[in-house]
PDB file of N, CA, C and O in Angstrom:
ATOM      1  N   UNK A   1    -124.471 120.338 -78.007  1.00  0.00           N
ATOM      2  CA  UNK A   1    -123.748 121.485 -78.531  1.00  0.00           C
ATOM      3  C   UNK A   1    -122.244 121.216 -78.410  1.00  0.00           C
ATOM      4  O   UNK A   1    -121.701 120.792 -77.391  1.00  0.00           O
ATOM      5  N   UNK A   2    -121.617 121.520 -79.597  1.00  0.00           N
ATOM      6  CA  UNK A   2    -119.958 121.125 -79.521  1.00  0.00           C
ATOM      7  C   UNK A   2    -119.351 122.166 -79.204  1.00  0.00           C
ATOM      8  O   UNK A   2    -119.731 123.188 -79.775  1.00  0.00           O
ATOM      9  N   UNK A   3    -118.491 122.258 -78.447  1.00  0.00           N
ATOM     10  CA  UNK A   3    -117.386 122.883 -78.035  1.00  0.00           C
ATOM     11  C   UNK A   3    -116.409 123.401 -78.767  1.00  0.00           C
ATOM     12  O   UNK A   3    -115.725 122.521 -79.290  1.00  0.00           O
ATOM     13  N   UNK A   4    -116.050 124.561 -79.027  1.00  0.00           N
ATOM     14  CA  UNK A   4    -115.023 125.246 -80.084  1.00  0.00           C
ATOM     15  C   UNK A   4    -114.050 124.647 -80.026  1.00  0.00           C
ATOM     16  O   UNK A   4    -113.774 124.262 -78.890  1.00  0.00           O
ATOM     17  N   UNK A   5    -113.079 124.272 -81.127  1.00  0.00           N
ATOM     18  CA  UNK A   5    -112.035 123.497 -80.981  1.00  0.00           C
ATOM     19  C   UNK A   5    -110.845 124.871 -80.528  1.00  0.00           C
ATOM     20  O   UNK A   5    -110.769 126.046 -80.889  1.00  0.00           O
ATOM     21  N   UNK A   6    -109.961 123.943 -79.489  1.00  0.00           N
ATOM     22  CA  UNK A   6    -109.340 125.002 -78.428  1.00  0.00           C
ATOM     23  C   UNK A   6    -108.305 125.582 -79.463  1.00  0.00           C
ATOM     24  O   UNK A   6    -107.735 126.634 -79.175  1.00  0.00           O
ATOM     25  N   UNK A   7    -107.980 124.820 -80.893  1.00  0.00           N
ATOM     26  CA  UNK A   7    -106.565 125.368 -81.624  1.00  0.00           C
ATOM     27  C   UNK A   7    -107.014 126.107 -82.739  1.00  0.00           C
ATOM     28  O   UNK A   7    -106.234 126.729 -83.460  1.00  0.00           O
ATOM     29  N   UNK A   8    -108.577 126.059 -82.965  1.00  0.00           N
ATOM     30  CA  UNK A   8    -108.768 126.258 -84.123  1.00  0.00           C
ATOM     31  C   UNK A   8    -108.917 127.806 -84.862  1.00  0.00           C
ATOM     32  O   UNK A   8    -109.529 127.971 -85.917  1.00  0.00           O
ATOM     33  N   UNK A   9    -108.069 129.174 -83.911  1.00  0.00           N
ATOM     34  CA  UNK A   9    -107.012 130.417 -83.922  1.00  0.00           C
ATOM     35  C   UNK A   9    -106.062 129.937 -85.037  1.00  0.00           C
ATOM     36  O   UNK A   9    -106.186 130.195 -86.234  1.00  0.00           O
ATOM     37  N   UNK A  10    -104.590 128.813 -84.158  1.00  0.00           N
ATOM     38  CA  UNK A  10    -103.563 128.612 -85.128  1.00  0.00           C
ATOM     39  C   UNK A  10    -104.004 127.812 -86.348  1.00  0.00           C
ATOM     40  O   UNK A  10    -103.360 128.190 -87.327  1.00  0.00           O
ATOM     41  N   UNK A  11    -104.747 126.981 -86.603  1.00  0.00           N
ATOM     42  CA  UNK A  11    -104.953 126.561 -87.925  1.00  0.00           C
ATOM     43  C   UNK A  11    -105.635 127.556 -88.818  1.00  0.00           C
ATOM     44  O   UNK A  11    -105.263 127.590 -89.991  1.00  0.00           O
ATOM     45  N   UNK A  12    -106.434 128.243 -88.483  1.00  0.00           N
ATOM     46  CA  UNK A  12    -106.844 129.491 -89.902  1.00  0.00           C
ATOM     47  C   UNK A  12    -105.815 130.493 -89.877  1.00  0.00           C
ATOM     48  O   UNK A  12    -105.776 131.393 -90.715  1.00  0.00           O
ATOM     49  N   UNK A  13    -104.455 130.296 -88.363  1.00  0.00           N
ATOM     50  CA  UNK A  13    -103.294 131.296 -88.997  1.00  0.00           C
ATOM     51  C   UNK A  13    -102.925 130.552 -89.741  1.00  0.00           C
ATOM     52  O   UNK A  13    -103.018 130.817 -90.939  1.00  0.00           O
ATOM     53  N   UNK A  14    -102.359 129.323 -89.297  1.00  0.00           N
ATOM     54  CA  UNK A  14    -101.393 128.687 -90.626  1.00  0.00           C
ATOM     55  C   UNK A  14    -102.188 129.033 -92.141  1.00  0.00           C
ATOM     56  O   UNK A  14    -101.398 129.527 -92.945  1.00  0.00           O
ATOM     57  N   UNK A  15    -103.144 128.920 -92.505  1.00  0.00           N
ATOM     58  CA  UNK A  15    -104.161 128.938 -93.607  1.00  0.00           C
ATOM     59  C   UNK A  15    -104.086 130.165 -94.213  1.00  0.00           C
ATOM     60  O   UNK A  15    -103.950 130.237 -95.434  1.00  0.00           O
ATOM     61  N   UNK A  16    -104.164 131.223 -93.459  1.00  0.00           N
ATOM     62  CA  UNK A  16    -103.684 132.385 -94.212  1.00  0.00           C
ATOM     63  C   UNK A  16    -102.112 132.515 -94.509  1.00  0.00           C
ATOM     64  O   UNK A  16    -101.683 132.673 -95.652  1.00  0.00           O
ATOM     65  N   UNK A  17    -101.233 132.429 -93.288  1.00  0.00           N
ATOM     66  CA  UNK A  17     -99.807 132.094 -93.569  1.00  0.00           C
ATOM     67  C   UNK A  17     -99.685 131.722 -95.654  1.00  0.00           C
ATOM     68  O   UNK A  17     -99.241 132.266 -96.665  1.00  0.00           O
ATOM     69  N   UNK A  18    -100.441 130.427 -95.231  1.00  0.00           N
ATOM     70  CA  UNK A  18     -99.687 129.819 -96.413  1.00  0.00           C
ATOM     71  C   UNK A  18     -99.974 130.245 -97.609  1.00  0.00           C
ATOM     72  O   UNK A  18     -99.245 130.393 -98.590  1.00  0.00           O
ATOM     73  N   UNK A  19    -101.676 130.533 -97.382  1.00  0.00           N
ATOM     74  CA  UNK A  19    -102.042 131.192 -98.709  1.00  0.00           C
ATOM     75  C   UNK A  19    -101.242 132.640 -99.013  1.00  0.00           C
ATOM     76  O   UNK A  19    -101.215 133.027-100.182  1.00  0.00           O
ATOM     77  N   UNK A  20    -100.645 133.376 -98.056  1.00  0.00           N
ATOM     78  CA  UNK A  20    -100.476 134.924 -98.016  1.00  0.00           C
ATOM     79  C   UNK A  20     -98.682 134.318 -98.757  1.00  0.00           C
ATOM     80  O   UNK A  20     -97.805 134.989 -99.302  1.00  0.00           O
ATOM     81  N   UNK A  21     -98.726 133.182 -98.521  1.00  0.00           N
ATOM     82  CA  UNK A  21     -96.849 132.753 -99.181  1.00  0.00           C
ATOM     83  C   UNK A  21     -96.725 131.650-100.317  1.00  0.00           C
ATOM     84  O   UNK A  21     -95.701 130.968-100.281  1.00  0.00           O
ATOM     85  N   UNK A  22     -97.593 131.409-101.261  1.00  0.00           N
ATOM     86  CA  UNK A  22     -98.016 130.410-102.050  1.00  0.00           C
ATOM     87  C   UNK A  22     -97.903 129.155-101.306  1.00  0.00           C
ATOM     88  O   UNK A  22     -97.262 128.248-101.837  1.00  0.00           O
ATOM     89  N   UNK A  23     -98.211 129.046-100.634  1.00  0.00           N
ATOM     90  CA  UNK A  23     -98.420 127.632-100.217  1.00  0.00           C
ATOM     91  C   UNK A  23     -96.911 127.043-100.069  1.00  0.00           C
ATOM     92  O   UNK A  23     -96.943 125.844-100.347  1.00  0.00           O
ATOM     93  N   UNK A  24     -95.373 127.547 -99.668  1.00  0.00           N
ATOM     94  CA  UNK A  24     -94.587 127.361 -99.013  1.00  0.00           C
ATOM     95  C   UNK A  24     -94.303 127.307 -97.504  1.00  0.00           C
ATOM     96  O   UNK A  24     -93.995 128.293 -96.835  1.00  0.00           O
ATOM     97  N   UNK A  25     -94.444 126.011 -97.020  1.00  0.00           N
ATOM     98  CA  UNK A  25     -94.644 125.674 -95.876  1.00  0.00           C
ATOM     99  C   UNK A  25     -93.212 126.509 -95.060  1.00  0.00           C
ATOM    100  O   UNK A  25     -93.411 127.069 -93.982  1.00  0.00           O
ATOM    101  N   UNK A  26     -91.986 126.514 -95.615  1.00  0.00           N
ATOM    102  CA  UNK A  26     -91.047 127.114 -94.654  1.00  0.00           C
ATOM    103  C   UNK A  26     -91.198 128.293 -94.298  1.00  0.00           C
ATOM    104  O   UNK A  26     -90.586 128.744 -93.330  1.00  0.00           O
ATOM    105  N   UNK A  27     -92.490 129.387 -95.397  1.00  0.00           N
ATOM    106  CA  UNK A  27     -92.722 130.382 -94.507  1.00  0.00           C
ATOM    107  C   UNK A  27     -92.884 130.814 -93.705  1.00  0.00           C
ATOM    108  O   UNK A  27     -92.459 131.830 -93.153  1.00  0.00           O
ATOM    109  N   UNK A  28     -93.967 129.635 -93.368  1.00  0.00           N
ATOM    110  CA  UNK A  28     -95.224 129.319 -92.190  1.00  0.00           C
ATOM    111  C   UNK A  28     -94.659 128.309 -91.084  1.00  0.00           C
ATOM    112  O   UNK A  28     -95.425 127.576 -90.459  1.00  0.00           O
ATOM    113  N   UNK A  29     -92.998 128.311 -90.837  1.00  0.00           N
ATOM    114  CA  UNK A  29     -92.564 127.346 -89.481  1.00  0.00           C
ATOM    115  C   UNK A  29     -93.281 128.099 -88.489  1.00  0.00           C
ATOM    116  O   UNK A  29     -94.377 127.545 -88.408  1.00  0.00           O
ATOM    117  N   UNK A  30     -93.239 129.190 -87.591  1.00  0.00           N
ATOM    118  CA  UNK A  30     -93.485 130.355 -86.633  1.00  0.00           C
ATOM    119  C   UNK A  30     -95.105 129.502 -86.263  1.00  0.00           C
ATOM    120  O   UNK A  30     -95.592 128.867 -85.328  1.00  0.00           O
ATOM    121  N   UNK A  31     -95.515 129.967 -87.651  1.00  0.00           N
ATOM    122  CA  UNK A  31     -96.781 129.633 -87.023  1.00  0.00           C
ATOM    123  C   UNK A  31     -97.493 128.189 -87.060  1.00  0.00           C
ATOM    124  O   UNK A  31     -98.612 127.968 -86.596  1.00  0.00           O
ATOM    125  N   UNK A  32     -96.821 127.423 -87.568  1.00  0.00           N
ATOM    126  CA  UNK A  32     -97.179 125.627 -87.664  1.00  0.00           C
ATOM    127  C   UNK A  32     -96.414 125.656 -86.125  1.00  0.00           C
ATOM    128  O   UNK A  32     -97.208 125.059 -85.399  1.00  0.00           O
ATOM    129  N   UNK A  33     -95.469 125.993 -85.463  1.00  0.00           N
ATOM    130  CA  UNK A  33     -94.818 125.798 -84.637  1.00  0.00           C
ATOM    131  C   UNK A  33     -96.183 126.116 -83.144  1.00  0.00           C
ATOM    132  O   UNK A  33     -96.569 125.450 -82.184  1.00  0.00           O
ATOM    133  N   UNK A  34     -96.492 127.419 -83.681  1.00  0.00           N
ATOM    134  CA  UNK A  34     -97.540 127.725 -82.641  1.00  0.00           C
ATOM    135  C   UNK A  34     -98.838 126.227 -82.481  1.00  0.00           C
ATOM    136  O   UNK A  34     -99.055 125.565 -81.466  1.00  0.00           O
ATOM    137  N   UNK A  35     -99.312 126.120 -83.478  1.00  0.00           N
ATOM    138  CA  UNK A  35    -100.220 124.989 -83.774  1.00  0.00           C
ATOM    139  C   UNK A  35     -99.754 123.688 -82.792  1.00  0.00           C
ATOM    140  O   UNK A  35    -100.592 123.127 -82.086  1.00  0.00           O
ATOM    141  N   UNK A  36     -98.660 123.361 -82.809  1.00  0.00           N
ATOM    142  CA  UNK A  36     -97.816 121.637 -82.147  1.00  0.00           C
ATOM    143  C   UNK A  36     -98.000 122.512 -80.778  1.00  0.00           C
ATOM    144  O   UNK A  36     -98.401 121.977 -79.744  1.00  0.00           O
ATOM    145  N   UNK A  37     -97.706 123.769 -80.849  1.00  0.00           N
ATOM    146  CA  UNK A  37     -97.763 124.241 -78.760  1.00  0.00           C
ATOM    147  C   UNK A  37     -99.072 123.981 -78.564  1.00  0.00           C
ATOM    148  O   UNK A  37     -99.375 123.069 -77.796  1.00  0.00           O
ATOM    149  N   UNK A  38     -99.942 124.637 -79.138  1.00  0.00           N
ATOM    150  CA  UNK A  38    -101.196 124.724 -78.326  1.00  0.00           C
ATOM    151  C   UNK A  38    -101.896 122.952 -78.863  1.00  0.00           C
ATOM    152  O   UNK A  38    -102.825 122.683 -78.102  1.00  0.00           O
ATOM    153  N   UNK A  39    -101.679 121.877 -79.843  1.00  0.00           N
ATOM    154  CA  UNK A  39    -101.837 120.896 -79.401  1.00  0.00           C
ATOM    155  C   UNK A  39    -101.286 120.026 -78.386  1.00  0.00           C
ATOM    156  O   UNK A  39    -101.875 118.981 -78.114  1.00  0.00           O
ATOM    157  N   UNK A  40     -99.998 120.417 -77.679  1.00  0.00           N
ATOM    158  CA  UNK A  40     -99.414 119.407 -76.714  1.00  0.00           C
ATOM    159  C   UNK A  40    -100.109 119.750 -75.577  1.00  0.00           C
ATOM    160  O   UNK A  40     -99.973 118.969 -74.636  1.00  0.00           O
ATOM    161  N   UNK A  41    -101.100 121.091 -75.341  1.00  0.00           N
ATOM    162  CA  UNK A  41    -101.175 121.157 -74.516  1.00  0.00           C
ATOM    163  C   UNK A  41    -102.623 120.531 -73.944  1.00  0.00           C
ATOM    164  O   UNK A  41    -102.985 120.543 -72.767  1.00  0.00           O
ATOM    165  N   UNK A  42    -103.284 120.033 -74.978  1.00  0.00           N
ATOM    166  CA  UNK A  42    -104.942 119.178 -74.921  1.00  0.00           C
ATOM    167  C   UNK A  42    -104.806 118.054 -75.044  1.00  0.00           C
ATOM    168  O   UNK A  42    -104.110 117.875 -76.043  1.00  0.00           O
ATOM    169  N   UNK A  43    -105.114 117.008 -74.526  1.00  0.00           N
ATOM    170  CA  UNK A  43    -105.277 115.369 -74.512  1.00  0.00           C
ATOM    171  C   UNK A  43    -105.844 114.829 -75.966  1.00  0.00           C
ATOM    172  O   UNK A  43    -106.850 115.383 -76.410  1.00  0.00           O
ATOM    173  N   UNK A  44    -105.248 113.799 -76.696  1.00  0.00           N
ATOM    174  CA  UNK A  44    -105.265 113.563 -77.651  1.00  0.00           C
ATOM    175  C   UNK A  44    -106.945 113.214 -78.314  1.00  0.00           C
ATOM    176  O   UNK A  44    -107.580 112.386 -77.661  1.00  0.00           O
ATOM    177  N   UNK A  45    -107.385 113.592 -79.097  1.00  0.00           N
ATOM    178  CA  UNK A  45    -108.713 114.015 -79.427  1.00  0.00           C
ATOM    179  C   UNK A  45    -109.563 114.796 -79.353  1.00  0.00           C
ATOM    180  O   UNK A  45    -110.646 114.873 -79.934  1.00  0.00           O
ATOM    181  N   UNK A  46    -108.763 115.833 -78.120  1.00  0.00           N
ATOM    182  CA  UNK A  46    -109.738 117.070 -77.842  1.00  0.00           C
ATOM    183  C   UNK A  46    -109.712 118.017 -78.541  1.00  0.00           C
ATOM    184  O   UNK A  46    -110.278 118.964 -77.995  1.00  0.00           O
ATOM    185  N   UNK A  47    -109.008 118.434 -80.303  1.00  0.00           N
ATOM    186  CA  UNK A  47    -108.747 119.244 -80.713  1.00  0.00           C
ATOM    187  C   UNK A  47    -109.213 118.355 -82.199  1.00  0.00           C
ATOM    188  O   UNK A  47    -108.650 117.297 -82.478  1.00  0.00           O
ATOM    189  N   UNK A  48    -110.110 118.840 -82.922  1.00  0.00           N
ATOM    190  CA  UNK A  48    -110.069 118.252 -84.010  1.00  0.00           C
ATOM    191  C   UNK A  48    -108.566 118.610 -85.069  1.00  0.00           C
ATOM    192  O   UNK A  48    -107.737 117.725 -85.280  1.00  0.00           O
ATOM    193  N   UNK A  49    -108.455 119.702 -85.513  1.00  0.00           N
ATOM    194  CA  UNK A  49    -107.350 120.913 -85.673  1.00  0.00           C
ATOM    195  C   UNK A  49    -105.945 119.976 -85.424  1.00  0.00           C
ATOM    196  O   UNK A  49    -104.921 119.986 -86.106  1.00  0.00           O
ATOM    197  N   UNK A  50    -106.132 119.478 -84.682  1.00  0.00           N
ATOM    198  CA  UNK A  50    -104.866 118.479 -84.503  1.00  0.00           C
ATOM    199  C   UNK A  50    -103.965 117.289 -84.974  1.00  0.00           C
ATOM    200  O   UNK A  50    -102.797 116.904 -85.030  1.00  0.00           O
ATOM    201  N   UNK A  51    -106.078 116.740 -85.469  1.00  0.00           N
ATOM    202  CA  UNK A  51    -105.150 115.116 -85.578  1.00  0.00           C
ATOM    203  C   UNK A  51    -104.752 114.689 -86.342  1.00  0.00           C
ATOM    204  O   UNK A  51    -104.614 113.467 -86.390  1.00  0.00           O
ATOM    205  N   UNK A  52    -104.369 115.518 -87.328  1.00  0.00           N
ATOM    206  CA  UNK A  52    -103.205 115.517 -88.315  1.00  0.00           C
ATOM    207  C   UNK A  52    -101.481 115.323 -87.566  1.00  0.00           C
ATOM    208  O   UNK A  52    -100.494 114.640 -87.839  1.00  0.00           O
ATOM    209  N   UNK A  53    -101.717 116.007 -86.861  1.00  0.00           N
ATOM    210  CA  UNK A  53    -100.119 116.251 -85.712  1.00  0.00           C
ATOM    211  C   UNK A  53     -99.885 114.451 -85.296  1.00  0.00           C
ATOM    212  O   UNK A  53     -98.990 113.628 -85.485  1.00  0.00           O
ATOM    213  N   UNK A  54    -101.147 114.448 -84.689  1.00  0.00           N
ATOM    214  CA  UNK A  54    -101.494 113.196 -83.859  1.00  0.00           C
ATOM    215  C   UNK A  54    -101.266 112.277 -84.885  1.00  0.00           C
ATOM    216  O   UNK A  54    -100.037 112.219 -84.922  1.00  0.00           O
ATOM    217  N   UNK A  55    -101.663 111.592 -85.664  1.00  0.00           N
ATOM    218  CA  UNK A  55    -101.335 110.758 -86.430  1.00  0.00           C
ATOM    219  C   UNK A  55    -100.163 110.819 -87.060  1.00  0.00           C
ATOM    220  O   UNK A  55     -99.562 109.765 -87.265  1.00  0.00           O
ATOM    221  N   UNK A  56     -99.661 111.954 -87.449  1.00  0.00           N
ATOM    222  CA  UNK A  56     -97.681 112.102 -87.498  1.00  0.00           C
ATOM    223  C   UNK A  56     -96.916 111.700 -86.646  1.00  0.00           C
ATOM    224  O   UNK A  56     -95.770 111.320 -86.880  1.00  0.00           O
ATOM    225  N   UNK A  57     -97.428 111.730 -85.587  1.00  0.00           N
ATOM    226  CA  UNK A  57     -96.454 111.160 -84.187  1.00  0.00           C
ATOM    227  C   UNK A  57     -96.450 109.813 -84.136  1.00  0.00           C
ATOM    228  O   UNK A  57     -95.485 109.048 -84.167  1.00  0.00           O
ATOM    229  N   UNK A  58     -97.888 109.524 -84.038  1.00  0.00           N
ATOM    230  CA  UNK A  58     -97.673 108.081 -84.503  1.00  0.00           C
ATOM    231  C   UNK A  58     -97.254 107.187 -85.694  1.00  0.00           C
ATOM    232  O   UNK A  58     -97.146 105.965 -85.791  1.00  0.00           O
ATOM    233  N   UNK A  59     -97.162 107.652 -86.095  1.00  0.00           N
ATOM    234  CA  UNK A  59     -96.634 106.806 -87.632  1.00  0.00           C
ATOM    235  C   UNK A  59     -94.984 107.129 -87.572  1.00  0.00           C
ATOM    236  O   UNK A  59     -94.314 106.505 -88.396  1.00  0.00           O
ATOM    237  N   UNK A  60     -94.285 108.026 -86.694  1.00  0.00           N
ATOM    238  CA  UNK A  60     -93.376 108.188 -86.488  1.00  0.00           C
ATOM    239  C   UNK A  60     -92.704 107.353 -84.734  1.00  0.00           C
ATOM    240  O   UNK A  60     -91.573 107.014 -84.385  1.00  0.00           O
ATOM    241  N   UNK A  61     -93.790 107.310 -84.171  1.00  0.00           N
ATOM    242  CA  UNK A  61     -93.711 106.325 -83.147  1.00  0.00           C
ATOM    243  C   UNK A  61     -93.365 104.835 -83.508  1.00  0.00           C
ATOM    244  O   UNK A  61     -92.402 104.145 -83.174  1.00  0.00           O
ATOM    245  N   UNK A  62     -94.784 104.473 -84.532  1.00  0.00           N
ATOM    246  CA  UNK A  62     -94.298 103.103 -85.278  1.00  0.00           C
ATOM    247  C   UNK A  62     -93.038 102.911 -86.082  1.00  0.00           C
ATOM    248  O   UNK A  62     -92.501 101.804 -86.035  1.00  0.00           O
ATOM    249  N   UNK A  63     -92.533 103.820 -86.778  1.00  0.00           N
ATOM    250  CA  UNK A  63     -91.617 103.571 -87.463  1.00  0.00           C
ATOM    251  C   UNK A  63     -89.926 103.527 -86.618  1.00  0.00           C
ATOM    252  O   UNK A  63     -88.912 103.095 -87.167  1.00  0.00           O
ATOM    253  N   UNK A  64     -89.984 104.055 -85.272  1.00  0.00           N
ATOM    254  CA  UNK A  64     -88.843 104.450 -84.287  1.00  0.00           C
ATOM    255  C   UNK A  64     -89.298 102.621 -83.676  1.00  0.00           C
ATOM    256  O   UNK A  64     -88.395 101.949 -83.177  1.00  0.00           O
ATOM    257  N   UNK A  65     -90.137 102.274 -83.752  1.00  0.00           N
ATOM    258  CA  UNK A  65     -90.261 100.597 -82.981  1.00  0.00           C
ATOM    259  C   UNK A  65     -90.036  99.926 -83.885  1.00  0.00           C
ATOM    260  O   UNK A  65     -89.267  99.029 -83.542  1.00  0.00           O
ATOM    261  N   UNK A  66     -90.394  99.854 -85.256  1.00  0.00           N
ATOM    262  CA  UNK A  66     -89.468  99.288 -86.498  1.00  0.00           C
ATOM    263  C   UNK A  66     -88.336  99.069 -86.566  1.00  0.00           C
ATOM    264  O   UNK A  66     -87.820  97.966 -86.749  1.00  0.00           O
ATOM    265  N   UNK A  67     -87.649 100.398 -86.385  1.00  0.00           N
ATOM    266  CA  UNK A  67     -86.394 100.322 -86.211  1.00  0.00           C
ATOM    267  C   UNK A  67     -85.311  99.558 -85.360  1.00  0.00           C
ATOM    268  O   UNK A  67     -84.251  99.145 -85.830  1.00  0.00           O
ATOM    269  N   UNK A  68     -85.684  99.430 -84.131  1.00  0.00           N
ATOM    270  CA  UNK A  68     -85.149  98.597 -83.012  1.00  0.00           C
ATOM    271  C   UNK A  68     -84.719  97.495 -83.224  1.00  0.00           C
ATOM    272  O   UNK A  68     -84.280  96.816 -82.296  1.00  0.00           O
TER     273      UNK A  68
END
């Protein structure tokens, strides 16, 4: 039996957010903002809901070691 994903509150907010604003993400900072809190606060994989975030960081990790 799987375990409720711990974020998965802020992602159907963001989801309404966006739909309730045509799909303009600057509406929805407040609550994408909520989403990055309550993922920093679970170890990386424990949130499905997340690993979108998670893979942004990294590809932004790689690209900051590129740079160097």
């Amino acid at each position: 039996m799987s375990q409720k994903d711990p974020c998965q509150k802020q992602a159907c907010d963001i989801q309404k957010c966006l739909q309730a604003n045509n799909y303009m993400e600057s509406k929805c900072e407040a609550v994408i903002q909520e989403l990055r809190r309550c993922c920093a606060q679970y170890p990386k994989g424990r949130s499905v809901v997340c690993s979108g975030f998670e893979k942004e960081d990294e590809e932004r990790q790689k690209h900051k070691a590129a740079s160097k």
